[in-house]
C-alpha positions in Angstrom: -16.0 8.1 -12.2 -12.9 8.8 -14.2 -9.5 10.0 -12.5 -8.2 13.1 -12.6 -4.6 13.2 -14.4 -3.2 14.5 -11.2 -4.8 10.9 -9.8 -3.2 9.2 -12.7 0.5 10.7 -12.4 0.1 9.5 -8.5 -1.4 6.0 -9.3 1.5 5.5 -11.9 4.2 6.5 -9.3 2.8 3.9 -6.7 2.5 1.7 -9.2 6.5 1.8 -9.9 7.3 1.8 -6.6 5.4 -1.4 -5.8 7.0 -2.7 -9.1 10.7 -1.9 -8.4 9.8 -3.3 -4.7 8.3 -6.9 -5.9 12.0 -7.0 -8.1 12.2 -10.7 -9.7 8.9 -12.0 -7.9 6.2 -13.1 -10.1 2.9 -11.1 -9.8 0.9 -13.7 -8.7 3.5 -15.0 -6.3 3.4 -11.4 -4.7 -0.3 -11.2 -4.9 -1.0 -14.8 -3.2 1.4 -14.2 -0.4 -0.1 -10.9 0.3 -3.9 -12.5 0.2 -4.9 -10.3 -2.6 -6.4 -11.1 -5.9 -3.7 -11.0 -8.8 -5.9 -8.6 -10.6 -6.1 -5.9 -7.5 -2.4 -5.9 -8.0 -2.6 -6.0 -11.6 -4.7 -2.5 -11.0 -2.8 -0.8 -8.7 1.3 -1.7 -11.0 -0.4 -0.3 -13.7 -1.6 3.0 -11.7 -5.7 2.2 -12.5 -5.7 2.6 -8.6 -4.7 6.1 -7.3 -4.9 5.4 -4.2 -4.7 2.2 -2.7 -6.3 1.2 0.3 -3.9 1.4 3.3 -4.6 -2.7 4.4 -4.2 -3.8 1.0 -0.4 -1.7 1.0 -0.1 -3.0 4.4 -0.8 -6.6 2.9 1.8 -6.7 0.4 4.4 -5.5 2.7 3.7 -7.8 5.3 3.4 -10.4 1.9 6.8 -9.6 0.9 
């Protein structure tokens, strides 16, 4: 099911959040340290993902 664009405005504003947040780090460093897939984080940067799950946010903070 496609998103809505109000799901797509919030997706891309996560999405530069979690960018500005990871600064220098690689992608995949970010991604491997956090125990997620390179592409789930791939999805969510690029605002595919609206809403990420909470444990998968939790992840990458803990990840840091």
């Amino acid at each position: 099911m496609p998103l809505t664009p109000a799901e797509v405005e919030r997706g891309q504003r996560i999405g530069a959040l979690l960018r500005r947040a990871r600064g220098c780090r690689s992608m995949l460093d970010v991604a491997l340290a956090s125990h997620i897939s390179p592409e789930t984080l791939r999805k969510i940067e690029s605002g595919r993902v609206a809403t990420p799950a909470f444990p998968t946010i939790a992840a990458m903070a803990n990840g840091r």
